[in-house]
C-alpha positions in Angstrom: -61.2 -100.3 1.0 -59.4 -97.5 0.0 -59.5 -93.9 1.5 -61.4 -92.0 -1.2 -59.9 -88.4 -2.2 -61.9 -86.2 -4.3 -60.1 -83.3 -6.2 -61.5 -80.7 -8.5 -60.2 -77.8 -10.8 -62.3 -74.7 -10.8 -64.0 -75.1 -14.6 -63.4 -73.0 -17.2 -65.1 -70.9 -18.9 -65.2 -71.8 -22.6 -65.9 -68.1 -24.3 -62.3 -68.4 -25.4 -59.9 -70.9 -26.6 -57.6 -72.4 -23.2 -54.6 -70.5 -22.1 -51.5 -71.5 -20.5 -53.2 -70.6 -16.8 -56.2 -73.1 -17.6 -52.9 -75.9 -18.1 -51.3 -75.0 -15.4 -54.1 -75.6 -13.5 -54.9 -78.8 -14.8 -51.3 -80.0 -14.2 -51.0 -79.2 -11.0 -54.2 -80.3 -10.0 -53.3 -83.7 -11.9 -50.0 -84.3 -10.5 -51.5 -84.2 -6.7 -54.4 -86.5 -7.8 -51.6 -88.8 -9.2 -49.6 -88.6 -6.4 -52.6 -89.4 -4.6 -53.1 -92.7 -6.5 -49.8 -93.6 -5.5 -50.4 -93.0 -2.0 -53.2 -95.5 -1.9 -55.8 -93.2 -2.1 -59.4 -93.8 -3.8 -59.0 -90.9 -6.6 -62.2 -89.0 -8.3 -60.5 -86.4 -10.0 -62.9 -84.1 -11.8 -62.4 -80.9 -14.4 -64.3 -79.6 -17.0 -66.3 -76.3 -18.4 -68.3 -74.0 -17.1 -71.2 -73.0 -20.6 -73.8 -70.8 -19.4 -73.9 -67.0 -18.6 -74.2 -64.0 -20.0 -71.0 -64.1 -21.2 -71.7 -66.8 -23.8 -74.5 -65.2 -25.0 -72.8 -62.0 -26.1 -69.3 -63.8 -27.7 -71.9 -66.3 -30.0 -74.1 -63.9 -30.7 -70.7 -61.8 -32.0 -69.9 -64.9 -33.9 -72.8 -65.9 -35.5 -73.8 -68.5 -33.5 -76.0 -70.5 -30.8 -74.7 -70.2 -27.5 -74.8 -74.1 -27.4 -72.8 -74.2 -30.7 -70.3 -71.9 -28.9 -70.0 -74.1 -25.6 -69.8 -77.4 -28.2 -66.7 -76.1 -30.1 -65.1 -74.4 -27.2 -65.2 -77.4 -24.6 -64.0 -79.3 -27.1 -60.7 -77.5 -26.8 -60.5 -77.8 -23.3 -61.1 -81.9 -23.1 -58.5 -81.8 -26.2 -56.5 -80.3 -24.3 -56.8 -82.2 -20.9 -56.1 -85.5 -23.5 -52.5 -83.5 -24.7 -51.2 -82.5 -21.2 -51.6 -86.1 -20.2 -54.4 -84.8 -17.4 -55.6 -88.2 -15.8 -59.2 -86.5 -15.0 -61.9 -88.8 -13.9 -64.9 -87.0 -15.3 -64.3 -84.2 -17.6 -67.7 -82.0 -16.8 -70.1 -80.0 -18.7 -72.6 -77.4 -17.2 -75.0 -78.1 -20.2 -74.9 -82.3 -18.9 -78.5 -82.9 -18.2 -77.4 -84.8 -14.4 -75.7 -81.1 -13.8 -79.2 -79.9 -14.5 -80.7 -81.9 -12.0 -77.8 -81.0 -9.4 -78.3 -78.1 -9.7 -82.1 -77.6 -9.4 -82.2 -79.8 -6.1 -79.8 -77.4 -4.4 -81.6 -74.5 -5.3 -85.1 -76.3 -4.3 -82.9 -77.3 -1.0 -82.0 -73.5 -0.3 -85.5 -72.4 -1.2 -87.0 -74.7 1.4 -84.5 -73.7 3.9 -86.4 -70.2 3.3 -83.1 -68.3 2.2 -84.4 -67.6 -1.6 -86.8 -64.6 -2.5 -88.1 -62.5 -5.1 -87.3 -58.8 -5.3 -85.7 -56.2 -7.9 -82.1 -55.9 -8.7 -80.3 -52.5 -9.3 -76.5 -52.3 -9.4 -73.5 -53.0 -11.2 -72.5 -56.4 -12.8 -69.4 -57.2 -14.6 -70.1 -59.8 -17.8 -66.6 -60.3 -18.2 -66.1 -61.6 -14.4 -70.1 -62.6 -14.7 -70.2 -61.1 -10.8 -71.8 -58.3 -9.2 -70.3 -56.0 -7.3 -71.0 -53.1 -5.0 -70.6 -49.3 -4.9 -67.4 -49.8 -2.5 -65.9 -52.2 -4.3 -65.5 -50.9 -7.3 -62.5 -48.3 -8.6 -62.1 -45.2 -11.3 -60.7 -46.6 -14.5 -59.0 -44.3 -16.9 -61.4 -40.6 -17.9 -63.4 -41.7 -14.8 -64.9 -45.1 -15.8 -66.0 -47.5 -13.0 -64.3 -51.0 -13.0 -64.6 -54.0 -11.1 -61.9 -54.7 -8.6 -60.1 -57.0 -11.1 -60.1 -54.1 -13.7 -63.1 -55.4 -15.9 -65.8 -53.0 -17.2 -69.1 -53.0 -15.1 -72.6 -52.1 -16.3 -75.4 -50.6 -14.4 -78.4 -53.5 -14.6 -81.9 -53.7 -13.4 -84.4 -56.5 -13.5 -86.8 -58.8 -11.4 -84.1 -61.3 -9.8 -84.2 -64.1 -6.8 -82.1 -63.3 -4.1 -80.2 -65.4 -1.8 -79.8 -64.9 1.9 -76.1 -64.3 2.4 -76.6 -61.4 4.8 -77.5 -64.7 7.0 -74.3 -66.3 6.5 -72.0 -63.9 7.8 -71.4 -65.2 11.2 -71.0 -68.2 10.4 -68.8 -68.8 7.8 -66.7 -66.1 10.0 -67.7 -69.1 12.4 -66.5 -71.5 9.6 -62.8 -69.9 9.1 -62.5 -69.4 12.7 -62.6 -73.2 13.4 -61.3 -74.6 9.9 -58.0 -72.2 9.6 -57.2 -74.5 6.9 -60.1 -74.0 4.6 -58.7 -71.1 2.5 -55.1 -71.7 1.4 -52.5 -70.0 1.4 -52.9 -67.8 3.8 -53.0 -64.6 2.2 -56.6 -65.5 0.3 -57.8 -66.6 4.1 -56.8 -62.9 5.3 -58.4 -61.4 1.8 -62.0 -63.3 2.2 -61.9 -62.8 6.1 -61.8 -59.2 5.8 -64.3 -59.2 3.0 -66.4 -60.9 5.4 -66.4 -58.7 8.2 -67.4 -55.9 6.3 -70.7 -57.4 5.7 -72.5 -59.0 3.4 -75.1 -58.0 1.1 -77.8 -60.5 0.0 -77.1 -62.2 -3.9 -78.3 -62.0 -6.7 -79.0 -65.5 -8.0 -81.3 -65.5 -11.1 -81.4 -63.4 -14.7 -84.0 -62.6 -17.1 -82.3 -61.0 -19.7 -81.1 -64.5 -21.6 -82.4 -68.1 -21.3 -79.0 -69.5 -21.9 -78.7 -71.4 -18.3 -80.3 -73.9 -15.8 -83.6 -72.8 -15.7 -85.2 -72.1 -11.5 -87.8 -74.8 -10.9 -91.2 -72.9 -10.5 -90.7 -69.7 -12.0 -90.8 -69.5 -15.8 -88.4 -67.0 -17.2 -85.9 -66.6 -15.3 -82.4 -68.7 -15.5 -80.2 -69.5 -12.7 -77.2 -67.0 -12.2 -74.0 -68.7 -13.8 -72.1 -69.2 -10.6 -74.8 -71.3 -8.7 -74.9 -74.3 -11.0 -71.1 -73.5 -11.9 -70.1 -74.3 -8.3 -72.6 -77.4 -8.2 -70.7 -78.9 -10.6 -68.3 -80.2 -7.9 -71.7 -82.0 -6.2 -72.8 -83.5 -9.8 -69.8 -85.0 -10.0 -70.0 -86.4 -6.9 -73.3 -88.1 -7.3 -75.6 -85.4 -5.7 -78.6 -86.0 -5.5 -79.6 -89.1 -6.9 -76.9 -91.3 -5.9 -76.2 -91.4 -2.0 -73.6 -94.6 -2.2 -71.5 -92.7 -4.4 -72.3 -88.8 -2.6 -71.4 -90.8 0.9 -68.0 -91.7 -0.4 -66.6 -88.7 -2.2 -68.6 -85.9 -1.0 -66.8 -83.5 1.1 -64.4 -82.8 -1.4 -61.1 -83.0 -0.8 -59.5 -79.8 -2.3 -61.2 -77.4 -4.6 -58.2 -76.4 -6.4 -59.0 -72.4 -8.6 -57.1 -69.4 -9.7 -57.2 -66.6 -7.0 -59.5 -64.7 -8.6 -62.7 -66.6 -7.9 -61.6 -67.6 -4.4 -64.5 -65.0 -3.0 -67.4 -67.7 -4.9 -65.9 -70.4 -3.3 -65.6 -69.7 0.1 -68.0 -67.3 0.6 -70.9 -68.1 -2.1 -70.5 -71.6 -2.2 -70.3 -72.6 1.7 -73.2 -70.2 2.4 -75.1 -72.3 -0.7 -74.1 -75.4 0.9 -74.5 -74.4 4.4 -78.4 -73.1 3.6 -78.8 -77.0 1.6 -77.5 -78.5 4.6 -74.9 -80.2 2.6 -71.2 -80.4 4.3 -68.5 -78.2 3.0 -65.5 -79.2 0.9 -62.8 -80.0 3.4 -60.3 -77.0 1.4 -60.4 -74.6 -0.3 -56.7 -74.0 -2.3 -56.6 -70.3 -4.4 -53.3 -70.8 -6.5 -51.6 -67.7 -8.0 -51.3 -66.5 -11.9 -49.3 -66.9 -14.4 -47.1 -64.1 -16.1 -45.2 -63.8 -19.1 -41.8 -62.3 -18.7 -43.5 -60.9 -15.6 -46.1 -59.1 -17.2 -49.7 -60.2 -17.0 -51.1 -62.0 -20.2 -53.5 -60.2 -22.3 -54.7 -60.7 -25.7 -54.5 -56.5 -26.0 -51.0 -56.6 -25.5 -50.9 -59.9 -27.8 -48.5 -62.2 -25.3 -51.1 -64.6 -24.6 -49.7 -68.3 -25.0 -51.2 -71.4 -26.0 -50.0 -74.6 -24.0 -50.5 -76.8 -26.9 -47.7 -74.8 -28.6 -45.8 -75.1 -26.0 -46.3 -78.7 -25.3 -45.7 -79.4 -29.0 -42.5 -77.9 -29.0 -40.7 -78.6 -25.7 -42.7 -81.8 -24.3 -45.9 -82.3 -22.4 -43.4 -83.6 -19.4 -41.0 -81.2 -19.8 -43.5 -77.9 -19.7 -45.4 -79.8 -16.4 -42.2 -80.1 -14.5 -41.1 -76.6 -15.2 -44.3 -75.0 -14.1 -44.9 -77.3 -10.7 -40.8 -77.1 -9.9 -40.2 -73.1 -10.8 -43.7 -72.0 -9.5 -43.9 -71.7 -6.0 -47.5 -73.1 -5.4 -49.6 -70.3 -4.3 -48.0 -67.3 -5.4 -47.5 -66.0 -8.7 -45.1 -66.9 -11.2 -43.4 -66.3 -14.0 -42.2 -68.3 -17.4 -40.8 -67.9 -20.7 -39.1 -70.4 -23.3 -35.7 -69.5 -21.9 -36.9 -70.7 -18.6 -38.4 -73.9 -19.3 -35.1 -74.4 -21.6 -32.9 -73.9 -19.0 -34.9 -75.9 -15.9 -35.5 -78.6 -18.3 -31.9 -79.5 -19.4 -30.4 -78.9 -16.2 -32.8 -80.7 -14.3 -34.1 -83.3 -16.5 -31.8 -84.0 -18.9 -28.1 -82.9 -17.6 -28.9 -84.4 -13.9 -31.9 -87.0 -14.2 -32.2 -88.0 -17.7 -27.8 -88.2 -18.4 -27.7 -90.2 -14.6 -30.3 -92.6 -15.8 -28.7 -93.2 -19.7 -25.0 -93.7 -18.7 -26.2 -96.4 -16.4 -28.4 -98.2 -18.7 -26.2 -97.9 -21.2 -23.4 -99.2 -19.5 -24.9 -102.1 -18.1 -26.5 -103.1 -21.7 -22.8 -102.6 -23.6 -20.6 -104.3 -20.7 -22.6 -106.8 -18.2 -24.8 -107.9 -21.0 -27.7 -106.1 -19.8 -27.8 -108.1 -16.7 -26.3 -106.7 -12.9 -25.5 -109.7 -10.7 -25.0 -110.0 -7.0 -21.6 -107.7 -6.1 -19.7 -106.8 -2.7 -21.7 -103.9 -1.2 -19.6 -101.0 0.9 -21.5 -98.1 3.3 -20.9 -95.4 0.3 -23.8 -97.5 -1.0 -26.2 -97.6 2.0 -25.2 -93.7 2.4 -26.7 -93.0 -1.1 -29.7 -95.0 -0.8 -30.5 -93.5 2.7 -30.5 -90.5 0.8 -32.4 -90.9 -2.0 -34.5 -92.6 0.7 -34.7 -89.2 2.4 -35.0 -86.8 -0.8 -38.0 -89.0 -1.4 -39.5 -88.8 2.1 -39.1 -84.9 1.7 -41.0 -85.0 -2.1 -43.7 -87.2 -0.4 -44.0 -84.6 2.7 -44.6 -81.1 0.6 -46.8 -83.0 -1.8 -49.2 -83.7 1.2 -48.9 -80.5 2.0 -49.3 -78.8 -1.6 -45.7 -77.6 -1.6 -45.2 -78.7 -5.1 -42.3 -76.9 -5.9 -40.7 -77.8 -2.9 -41.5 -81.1 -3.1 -39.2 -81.5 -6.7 -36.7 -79.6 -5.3 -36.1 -82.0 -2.8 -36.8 -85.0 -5.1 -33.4 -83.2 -7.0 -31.3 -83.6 -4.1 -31.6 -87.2 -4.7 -30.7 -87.1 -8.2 -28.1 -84.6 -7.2 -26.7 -87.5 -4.5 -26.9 -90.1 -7.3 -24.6 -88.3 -9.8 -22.0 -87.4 -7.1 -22.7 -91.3 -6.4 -21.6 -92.2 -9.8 -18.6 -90.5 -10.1 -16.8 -91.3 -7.0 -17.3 -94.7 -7.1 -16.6 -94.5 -11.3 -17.8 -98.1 -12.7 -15.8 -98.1 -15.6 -12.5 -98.1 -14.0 -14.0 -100.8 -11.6 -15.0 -102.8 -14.8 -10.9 -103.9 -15.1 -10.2 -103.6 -11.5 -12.5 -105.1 -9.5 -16.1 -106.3 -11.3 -17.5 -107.4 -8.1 -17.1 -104.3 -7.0 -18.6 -102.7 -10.1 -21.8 -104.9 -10.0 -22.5 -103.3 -6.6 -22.8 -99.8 -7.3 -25.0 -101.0 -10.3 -27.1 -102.2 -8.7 -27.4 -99.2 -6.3 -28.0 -97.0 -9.1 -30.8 -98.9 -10.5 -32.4 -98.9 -7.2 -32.2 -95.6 -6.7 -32.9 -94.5 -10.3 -36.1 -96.7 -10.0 -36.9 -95.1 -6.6 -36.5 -91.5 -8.3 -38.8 -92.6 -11.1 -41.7 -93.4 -9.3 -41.5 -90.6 -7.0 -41.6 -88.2 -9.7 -43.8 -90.0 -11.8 -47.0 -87.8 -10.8 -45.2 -84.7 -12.0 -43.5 -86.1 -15.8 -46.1 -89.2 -15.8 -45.2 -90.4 -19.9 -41.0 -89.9 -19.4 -41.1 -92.0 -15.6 -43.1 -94.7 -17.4 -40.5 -95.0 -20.6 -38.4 -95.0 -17.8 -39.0 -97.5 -15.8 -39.7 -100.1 -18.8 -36.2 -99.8 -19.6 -35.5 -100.6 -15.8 -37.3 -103.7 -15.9 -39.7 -105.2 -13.4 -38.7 -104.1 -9.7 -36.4 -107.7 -8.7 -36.5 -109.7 -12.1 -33.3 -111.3 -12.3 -34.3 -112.4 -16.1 -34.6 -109.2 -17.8 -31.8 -107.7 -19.8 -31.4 -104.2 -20.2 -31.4 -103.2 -23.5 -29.4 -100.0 -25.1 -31.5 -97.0 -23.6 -33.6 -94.4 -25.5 -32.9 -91.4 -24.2 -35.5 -89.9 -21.9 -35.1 -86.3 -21.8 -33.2 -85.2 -24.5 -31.8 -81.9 -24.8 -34.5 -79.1 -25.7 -33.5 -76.2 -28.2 -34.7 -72.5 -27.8 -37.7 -71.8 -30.3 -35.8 -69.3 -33.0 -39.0 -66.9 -32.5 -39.0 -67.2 -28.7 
C-alpha cells in the first residue's frame, strides 16, 4: 500500500473576497501534493475556509446580512477559485460542516478531561482583525499614541466571563518539542521567532466568547461559543477522520506539513501542539510558515488600493503561467515580490522562448518531415551526454521538492531545458535531414525523450500545459502514433495596457 502523505493549507478566512496571497498559497501547497502523487505517495490534500469569529459577525452585520449568508457567498469564492487555479485539493473544508462540529467539540471535551480548561474572567486586549489576543508587552504605539497589535492591527480593550486553557502548562514542553524536532517550524527564522516567544513565558488562553453566538458552541455550558482559532485549527483533524473514524485517523493523522502564511505561525506551533498535546493526540510532523506577497515591493492593502485578484490574473496571463512564476521567482520561505512585468518576462523566457519553442520546433519538425513518426537512428555520446543531464536537472528538481525548495527545484529543472536547446542546435536536424537521416532520427529521438522527461517533472508546477503536452508526445514507447502539427503550448504573453 502506498505511503500516505497528508498536506493542508492554513484556511482562509472568508470576510473578504480571495487575494493573490490566498493563491499562492494554494499553488504552492498544490504543486508539492502533486509532486507527491507522482512520487508514489497516498495524497490527502486538504484546504478550505475558516467562517466563524467575531470578525464575521461585524462585516455581515455591515452588509446586511446573516453571518451564515456571509460565510455562504464568500467560501464560495474561495472553492471557485481553488476550481480556476487548477488546485487538485482532496476535501475543500468548511468550519460551519457539521463533522467539523463534532471535531471540534471532542477535542475540547479531550482537553477538558485532561483538566487544562477552566472558567474565569477575561480582561485585555484582542484584535478582531487578527481575531487574537495579545498582551500588554506585545503590543506597540500606533500613530497619536494608539495601541496596535504586533502586526499593526487595531486592538480593543475586552472583558467577559471566558474558558481558559492551560498553556502556562505547555511551556516546557513544546520548548521540549522544538528542542528534539528542529524540523517542526520551517524555515528557520519562524523556529528562532516562536522559540523566543516561548521562553518568555506563556500566559494561559482565552478559548471561549460570549459576546456573539456565531461559532462552535462548548459542550456543557450554554452561551458561550468556542474561540475562532480552536475549531479553526481542528479542521486539519476533521479532515482527517477525527474522531469518529480511526481507519482513516490511523493513516493520515500526523499530518504531513501544515503549510500557512507567517503570520499565524505562533497558533500553530504554539496553540495548536499545546491543544493537541493536552488531547493526547500526536502532532503534525511540520510545521512550514511561508513568506508574503508584495506588489512592486510594497505590502498589499486595500487603503492604498494595490490589492490584486488572482482570477484576473489568471484570466489574462494563464493559470500555468501565473503558478510557475510565483513557485520559480519566489524563493519559498521568504518574501517576494511580483508584478505583470515580472510574470511577463519569467514566462516567455522560461516557458515559451526555452521550454515551450524547444518542445514546438521538434514536434513540428518531426510531423512536417518524418511523417510524424521517429524510427530507429545511429546514436553518438552527445546523445547520452544530454540525456544524463536532463537525467540530473531532474534528479536536482526532485531533491528541493522534497525539501520544499520550490524555486530551486525549477531552476534546476531549467538547466535541463537549457541542455536540450544547446542540444538542438549543435547537432541541427535539419541540415542532417539531406545529409545523413539516420543520423537525424537519433537526435529525435533524444529530444522526445528528454522533452517527455522535462514534462512530467514539471508537471506538478504547470499541471494543464505538461498534460497538452505530453498528448502531443504520444504514449511513452508507442511506435504507432504519429505526431501531429503541434499547438503551441506556451505562447507568447503580452503586457496588460493598464499594468
Amino acid at each position: 500500500m502506498a505511503e500516505p502523505f497528508y498536506i493542508t493549507t492554513a484556511i482562509h478566512y472568508p470576510n473578504g473576497r480571495p487575494h493573490i496571497g490566498h493563491a499562492y498559497e494554494m499553488i504552492a501547497a498544490d504543486a508539492i501534493a502533486r509532486f507527491q502523487r507522482a512520487q508514489g505517495r497516498d495524497v490527502f490534500f486538504q484546504t478550505g475556509t475558516d467562517e466563524h469569529g467575531l470578525k464575521m459577525v461585524k462585516t455581515a452585520r455591515e452588509r446586511d446580512m446573516t453571518a451564515r449568508e456571509l460565510a455562504d457567498e464568500m467560501s464560495g469564492y474561495f472553492s471557485e477559485m481553488a476550481e480556476k487555479l487548477d488546485i487538485s485539493s482532496d476535501r475543500f473544508i468548511r468550519t460551519s460542516e457539521a463533522d467539523h462540529y463534532k471535531a471540534s467539540q471532542a477535542i475540547w471535551q479531550a482537553m477538558a478531561d485532561a483538566g487544562d480548561l477552566y472558567l474565569d474572567r477575561y480582561e485585555g486586549w484582542y484584535s478582531v482583525r487578527d481575531e487574537a489576543f495579545y498582551e500588554e508587552k506585545e503590543l506597540v504605539e500606533g500613530e497619536g499614541g494608539v495601541k496596535l497589535s504586533p502586526q499593526g492591527t487595531p486592538v480593543e480593550w475586552t472583558a467577559e466571563e471566558t474558558w481558559f486553557f492551560r498553556l502556562s502548562k505547555y511551556q516546557q514542553p513544546l520548548l521540549d518539542l522544538y528542542a528534539a524536532n528542529p524540523d517542526f517550524i520551517r524555515p528557520e527564522s519562524r523556529r528562532n521567532e516562536i522559540l523566543r516567544f516561548v521562553e518568555g513565558g506563556l500566559a494561559d488562553l482565552s478559548v471561549s466568547r460570549t459576546s456573539f453566538d456565531w461559532g462552535v458552541p462548548v459542550p456543557g455550558s450554554p452561551g458561550h461559543v468556542m474561540y475562532v482559532w480552536v475549531d479553526a485549527l481542528t479542521n486539519y483533524l476533521t479532515g482527517a477522520g477525527y474522531p469518529d473514524d480511526s481507519a482513516r485517523l490511523a493513516r493520515y493523522w500526523p499530518a504531513d506539513i501544515h503549510l500557512i502564511g507567517k503570520d499565524i505561525v505562533r497558533f500553530h506551533t504554539v496553540y495548536w501542539p499545546a491543544f493537541l498535546m493536552s488531547a493526547k493526540i500526536a502532532l503534525p510532523k511540520q510545521v512550514f510558515g511561508h513568506g508574503f506577497l508584495l506588489n512592486r515591493g510594497e505590502k498589499m492593502s486595500k487603503s492604498v488600493g494595490n490589492v490584486v485578484d488572482p482570477m484576473a490574473l489568471a484570466e489574462y496571463y494563464g493559470v500555468d503561467a501565473l503558478r510557475y512564476f510565483l513557485l520559480r521567482d519566489v524563493s519559498f520561505g521568504n518574501d517576494g515580490t511580483f508584478s505583470d512585468e515580472a510574470i511577463v518576462t519569467r514566462a516567455n523566457a522560461d516557458l515559451s522562448n526555452s521550454f515551450g519553442n524547444l518542445a514546438q520546433r521538434t514536434l513540428a519538425f518531426i510531423a512536417k518531415n518524418c511523417d510524424g513518426r521517429v524510427e530507429a537512428g545511429r546514436a553518438e555520446e552527445a546523445d547520452a551526454v544530454l540525456l544524463a543531464e536532463v537525467d540530473t536537472a531532474c534528479a536536482g528538481f526532485t531533491r528541493a521538492f522534497e525539501d520544499l525548495a520550490l524555486s530551486q527545484g525549477v531552476e534546476l529543472w531549467m538547466t535541463g531545458v537549457f541542455a536540450c536547446n544547446q542540444y538542438i542546435d549543435a547537432q541541427a536536424p535539419w541540415g542532417l535531414r539531406k545529409t545523413d537521416p539516420e543520423r537525424m532520427h537519433a537526435v529525435l529521438g533524444t529530444l522526445l525523450r528528454a522533452i517527455r522527461r522535462l514534462a512530467v517533472t514539471i508537471a506538478p508546477v504547470v499541471p494543464g500545459s505538461a498534460a497538452k503536452l505530453l498528448a502531443q508526445l504520444g504514449p511513452d514507447g508507442d511506435r504507432d502514433f504519429r505526431i501531429a502539427p503541434p499547438t503551441p503550448i506556451f505562447p507568447r504573453l503580452e503586457l496588460k495596457e493598464d499594468a
